[in-house]
C-alpha positions as CSV (number, residue, x, y, z in Angstrom):
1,X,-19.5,15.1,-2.4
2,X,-20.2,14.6,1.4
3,X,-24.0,15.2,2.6
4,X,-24.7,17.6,4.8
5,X,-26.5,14.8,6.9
6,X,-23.0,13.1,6.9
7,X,-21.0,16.3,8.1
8,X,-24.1,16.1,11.2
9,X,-23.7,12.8,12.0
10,X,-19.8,12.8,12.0
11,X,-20.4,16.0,14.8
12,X,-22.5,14.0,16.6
13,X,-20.5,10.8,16.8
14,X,-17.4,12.1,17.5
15,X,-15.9,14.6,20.4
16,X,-16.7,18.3,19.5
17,X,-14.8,17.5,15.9
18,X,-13.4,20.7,14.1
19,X,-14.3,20.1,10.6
20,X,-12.4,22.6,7.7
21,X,-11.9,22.7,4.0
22,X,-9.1,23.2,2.0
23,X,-9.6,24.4,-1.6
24,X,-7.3,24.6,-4.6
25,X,-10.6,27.4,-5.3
26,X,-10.5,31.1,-5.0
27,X,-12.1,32.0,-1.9
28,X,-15.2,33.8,-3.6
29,X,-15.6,30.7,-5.5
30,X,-15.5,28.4,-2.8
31,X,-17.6,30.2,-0.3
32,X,-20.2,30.3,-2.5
33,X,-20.4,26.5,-3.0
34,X,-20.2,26.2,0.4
35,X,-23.2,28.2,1.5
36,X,-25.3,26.8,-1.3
37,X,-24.9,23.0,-1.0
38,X,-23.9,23.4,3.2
39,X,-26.2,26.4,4.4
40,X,-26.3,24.8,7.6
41,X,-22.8,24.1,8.1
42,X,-20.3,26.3,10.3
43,X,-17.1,25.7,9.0
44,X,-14.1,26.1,11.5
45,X,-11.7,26.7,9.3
46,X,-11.8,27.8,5.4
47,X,-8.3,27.2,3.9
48,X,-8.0,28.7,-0.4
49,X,-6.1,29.1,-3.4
50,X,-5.0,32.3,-1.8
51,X,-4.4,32.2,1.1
52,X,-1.0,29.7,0.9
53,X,2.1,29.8,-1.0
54,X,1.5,26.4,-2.4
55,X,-1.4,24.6,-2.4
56,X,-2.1,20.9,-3.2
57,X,-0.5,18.3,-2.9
58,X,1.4,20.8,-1.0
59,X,0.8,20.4,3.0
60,X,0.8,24.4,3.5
61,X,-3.3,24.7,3.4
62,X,-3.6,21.7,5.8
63,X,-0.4,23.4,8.5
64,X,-2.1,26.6,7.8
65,X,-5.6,25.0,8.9
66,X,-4.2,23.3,12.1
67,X,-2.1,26.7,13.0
68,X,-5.8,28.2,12.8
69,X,-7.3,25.6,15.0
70,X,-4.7,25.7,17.6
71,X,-3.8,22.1,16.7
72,X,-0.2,20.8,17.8
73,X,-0.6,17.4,17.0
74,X,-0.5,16.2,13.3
75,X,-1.9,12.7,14.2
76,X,-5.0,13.8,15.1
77,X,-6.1,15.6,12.1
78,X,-7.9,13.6,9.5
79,X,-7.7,14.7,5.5
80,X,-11.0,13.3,3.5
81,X,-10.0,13.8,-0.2
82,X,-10.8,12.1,-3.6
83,X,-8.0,12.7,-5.6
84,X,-4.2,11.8,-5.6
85,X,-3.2,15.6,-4.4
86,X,-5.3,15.6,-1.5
87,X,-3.3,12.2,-0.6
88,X,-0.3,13.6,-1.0
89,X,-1.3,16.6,0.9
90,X,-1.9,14.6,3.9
91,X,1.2,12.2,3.6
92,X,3.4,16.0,3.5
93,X,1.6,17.0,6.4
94,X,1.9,13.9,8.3
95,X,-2.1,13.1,9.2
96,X,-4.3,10.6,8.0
97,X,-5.5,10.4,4.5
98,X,-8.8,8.9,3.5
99,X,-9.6,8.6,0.2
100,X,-13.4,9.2,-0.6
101,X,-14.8,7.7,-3.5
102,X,-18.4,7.8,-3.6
103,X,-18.3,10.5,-6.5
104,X,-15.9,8.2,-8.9
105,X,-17.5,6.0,-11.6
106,X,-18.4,2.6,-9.9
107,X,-16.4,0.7,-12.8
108,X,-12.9,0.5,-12.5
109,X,-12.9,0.1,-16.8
110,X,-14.1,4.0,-16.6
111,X,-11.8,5.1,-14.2
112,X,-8.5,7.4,-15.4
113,X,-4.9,7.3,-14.2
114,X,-5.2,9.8,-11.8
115,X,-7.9,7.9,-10.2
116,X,-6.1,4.7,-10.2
117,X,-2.5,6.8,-8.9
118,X,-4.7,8.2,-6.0
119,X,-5.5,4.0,-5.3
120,X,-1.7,3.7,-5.8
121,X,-0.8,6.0,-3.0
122,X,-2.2,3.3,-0.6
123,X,-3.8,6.0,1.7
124,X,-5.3,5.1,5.1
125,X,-8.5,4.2,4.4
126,X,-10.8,4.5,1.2
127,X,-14.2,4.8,1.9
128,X,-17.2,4.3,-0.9
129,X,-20.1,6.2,0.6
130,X,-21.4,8.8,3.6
131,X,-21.7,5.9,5.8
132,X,-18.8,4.2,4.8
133,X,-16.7,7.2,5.9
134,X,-18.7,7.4,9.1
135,X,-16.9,4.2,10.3
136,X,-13.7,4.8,8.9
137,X,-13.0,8.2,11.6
138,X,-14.9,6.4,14.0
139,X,-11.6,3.7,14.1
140,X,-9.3,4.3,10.9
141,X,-6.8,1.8,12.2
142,X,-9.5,-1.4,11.2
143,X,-9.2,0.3,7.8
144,X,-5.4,0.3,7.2
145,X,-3.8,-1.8,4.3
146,X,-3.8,-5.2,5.6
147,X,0.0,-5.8,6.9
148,X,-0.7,-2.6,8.5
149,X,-3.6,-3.4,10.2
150,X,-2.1,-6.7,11.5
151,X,0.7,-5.2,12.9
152,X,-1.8,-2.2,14.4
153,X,-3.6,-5.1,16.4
154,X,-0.6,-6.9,17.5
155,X,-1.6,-10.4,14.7
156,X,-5.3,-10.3,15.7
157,X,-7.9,-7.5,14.0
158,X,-11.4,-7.2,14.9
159,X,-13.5,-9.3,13.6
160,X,-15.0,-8.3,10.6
161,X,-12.9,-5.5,9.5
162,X,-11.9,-4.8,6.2
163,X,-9.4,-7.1,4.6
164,X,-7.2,-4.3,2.0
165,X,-4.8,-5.7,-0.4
166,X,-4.0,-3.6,-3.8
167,X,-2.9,-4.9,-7.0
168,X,-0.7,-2.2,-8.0
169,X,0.8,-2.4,-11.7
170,X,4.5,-2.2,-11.8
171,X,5.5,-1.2,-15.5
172,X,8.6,-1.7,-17.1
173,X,8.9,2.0,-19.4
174,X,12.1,0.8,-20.5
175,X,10.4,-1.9,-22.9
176,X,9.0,-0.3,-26.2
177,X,5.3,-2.3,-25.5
178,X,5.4,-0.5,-21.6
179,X,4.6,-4.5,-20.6
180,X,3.6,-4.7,-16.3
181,X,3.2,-7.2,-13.6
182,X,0.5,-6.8,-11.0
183,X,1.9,-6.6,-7.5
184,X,-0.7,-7.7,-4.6
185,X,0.2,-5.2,-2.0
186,X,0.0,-5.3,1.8
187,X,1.1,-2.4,3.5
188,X,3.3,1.0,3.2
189,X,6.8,2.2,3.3
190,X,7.8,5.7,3.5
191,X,10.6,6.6,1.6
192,X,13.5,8.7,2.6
193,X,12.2,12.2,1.5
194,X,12.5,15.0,3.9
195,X,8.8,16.1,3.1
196,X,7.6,12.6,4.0
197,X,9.2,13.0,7.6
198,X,6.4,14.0,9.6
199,X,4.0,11.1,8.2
200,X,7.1,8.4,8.4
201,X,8.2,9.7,12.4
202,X,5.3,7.6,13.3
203,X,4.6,4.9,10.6
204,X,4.6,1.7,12.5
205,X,5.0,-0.4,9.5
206,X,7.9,1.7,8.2
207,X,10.0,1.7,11.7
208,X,9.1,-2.3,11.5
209,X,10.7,-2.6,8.5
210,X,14.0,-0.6,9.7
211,X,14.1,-2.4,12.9
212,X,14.0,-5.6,10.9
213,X,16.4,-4.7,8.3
214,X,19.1,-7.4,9.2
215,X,16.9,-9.8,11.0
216,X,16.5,-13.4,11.6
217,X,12.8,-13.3,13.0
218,X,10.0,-11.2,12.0
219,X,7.1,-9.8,13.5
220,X,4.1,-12.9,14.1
221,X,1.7,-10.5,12.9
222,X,4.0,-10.3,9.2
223,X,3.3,-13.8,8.7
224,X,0.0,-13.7,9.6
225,X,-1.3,-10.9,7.6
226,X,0.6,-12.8,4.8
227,X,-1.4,-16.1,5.6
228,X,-4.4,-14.1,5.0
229,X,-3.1,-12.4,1.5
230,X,-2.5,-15.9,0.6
231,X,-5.9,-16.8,0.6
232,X,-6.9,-14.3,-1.8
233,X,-4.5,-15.6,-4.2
234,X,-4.7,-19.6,-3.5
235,X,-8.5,-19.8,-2.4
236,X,-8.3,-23.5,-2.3
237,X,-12.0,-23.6,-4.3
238,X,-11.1,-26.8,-6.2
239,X,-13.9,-29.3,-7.5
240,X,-11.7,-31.4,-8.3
241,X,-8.2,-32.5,-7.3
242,X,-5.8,-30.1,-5.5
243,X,-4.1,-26.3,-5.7
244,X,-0.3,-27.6,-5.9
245,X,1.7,-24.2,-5.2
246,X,5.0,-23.1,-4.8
247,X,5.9,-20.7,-2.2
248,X,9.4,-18.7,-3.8
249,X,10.9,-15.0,-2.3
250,X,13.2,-12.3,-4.4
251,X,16.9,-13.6,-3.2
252,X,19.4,-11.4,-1.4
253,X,22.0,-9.7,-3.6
254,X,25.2,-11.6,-2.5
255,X,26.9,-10.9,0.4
256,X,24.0,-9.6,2.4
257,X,21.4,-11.2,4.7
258,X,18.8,-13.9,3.0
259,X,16.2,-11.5,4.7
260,X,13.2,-12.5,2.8
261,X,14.7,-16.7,2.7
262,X,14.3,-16.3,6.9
263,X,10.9,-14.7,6.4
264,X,10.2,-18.2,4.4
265,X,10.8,-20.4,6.6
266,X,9.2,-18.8,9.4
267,X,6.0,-18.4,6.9
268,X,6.4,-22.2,6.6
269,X,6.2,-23.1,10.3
270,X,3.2,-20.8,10.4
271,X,1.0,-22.5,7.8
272,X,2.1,-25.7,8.4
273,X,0.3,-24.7,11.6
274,X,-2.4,-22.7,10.6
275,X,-3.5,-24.4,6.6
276,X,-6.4,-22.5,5.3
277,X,-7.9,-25.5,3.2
278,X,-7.0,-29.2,2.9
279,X,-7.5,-29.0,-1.1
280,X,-3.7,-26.9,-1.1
281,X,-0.3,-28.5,-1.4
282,X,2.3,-26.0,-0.9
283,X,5.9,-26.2,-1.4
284,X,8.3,-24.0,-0.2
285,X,11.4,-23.2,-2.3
286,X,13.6,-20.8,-1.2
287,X,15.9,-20.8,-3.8
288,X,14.2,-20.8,-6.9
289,X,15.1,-17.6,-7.8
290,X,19.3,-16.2,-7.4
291,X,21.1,-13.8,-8.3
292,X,24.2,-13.8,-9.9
293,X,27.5,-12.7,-8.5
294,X,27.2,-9.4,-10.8
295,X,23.7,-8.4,-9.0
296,X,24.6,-4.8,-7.4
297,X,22.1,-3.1,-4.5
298,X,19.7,-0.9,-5.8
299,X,19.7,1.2,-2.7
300,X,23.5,0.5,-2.4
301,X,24.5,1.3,-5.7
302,X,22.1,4.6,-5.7
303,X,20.5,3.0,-9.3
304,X,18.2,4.8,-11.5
305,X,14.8,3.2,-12.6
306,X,16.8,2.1,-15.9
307,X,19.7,0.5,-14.3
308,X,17.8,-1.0,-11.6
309,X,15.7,-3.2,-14.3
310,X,18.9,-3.4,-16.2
311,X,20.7,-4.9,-13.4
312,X,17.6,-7.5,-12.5
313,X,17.7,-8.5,-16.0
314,X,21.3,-9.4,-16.3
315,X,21.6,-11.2,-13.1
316,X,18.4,-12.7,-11.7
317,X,18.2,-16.6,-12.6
318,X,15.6,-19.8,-12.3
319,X,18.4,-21.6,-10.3
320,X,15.7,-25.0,-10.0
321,X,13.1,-24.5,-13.0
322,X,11.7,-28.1,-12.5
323,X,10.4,-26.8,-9.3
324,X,8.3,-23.9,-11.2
325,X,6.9,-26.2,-14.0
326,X,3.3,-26.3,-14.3
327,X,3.1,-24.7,-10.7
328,X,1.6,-21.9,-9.8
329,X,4.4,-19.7,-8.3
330,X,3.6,-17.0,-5.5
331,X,6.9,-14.9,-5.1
332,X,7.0,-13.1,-1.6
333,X,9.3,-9.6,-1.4
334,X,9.6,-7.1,1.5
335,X,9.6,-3.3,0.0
336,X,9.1,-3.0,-3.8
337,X,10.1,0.2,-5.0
338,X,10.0,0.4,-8.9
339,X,8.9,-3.3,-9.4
340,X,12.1,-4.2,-11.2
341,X,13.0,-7.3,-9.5
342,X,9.0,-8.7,-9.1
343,X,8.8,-8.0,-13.2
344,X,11.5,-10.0,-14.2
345,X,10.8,-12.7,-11.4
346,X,7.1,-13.2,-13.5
347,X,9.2,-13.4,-16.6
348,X,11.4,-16.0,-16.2
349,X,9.4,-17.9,-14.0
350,X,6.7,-18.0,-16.5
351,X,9.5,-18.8,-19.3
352,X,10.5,-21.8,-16.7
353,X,7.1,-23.7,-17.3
354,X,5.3,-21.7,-14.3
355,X,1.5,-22.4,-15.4
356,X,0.7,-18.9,-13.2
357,X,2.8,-16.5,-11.1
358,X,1.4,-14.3,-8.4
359,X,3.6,-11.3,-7.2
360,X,3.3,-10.5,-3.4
361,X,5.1,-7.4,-1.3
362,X,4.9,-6.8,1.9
363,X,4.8,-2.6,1.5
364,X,5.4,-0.8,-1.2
365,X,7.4,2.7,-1.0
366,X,5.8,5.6,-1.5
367,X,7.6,8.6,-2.6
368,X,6.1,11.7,-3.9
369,X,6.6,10.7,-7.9
């Protein structure tokens, strides 16, 4: 729950703020909680179970909030939430989302799936106390997912700001044991959805990712933000001897651009430029990974979740596996969407004699699933 003194010090560090609540409560319920844990707070706006068609993770109470307020612009409304709904809510409405977790258990072991599907949704910014969330509204863009936040600051973030990457488990449901790789993730995509189009209209990261759809050089701050993902996974921390990596992407399905085999080789350049520690021998391998003649496009082909691992299963191939053995491999991909391709990539990389395999994506699409 936010403090009272929190709800204060927001007003006084920020421009005559309009603060509101929206409730999935009866508005009895909710006004009586209100006045007994925030007597001294004036609320601008009070938006409950009644008082909209559909509530959360609808974006009716949050329109019907900003209509109230006299509010025209959607970007300048911030939604503080801890739970996947409100995150949702926000995305629908196209405003920020800020996930706020100071009431969640402090392990992740005790935490359920619908806290870790709230995580999932990659919001904004996730603040873990009052003060946290102070300096998240005070400049939410040093609190974007990293790629995000790179790209926000043109390749070079303030000092000191958050550095967000999230693991997100991709699970194959069409295996009886429900087996998952862990995806490192750096940034957002907004999927096609008509209800996402007011929060993708002005997603940078998503309109990068358009704009770069058939490219043959990508943004600086992309490889830089990718630099910096790359030294969580290969810190370099050695006693002895040396981190010997391998640097591989997902292939293009035949016929189209090798998209993420350009991004490669302009990653190389980069590091080659900029190493992060002497103790790391990378080598860069383009085309470890294949795919077969057979290999349709997912987004082409308009494949299910089923068919879309089916289709990765059938076709994707270890075209050099004496590269992977007893390497760690770090794959690199630009959108993953149901994490077919980076699932089997882990498998038969690890069946190739990879001693580890780290799965990396650029963005990953949110939809409203």
């Amino acid at each position: 729950m936010i403090s009272g003194a929190t709800i204060e010090s927001i007003c006084e560090s920020h421009d005559a703020p309009r603060i509101g609540v929206f409730t999935t409560s009866p508005r009895c319920y909710a006004e009586t909680l209100l006045g007994h844990y925030y007597p001294d707070v004036n609320w601008d706006v009070i938006v409950a179970f009644e008082d909209v068609q559909h509530t959360k993770p609808f974006a009716d109470g949050i329109n019907r909030a900003r209509a109230e307020l006299g509010i025209q612009d959607f970007r300048r409304v911030v939604v503080i939430g801890d739970s996947w709904k409100d995150i949702y809510s926000a995305y629908r409405a196209g405003c920020w989302a800020v996930l706020f977790r100071a009431c969640w258990p402090p392990s992740r072991a005790d935490w359920d799936g619908q806290r870790y599907k709230a995580v999932n949704q990659l919001p904004d910014a996730i603040a873990d106390s009052p003060e946290e969330l102070n300096t998240v509204l005070e400049w939410p863009h040093r609190h974007l997912p990293l790629l995000e936040k790179y790209s926000a600051f043109g390749g070079d973030p303030p000092p000191g700001s958050p550095s967000r990457t999230q693991p997100i488990n991709h699970f194959n449901n069409h295996n009886e044991d429900r087996s998952f790789v862990p995806v490192l993730t750096l940034g957002r995509l907004f999927s096609d959805y008509q209800e996402l189009a007011p929060r993708r209209n002005w997603h940078q990261l998503t309109a990068e990712i358009h704009a770069h759809k058939d490219a043959d050089d990508f943004p600086p701050a992309w490889v830089a933000a990718v630099r910096e993902a790359m030294k969580e996974i290969l810190p370099g921390r050695l006693l002895f001897g040396r981190t010997r990596a391998v640097i591989a992407v997902i292939p293009a399905k035949p016929g189209r651009t090798p998209r993420m085999e350009i991004f490669l080789g302009q990653l190389q350049a980069y590091l080659n430029a900029n190493p992060w520690s002497d103790r790391i021998d990378l080598t860069y391998a383009p085309q470890l990974l294949v795919y077969g003649n057979g290999a349709l496009s997912h987004h082409g082909a308009h494949l299910g979740s089923k068919e879309r691992f089916d289709n990765v299963r059938d076709n994707l191939q270890v075209a050099t596996p004496d590269i992977a053995l007893r390497r760690h491999v770090v794959v690199i991909d630009d959108v993953v969407t149901s994490g077919a391709t980076m699932f089997y990539a882990n498998e038969y990389l690890r069946q190739a004699g990879a001693s580890d395999v780290s799965c990396l994506a650029l963005a990953q699409a949110v939809s409203l699933g």
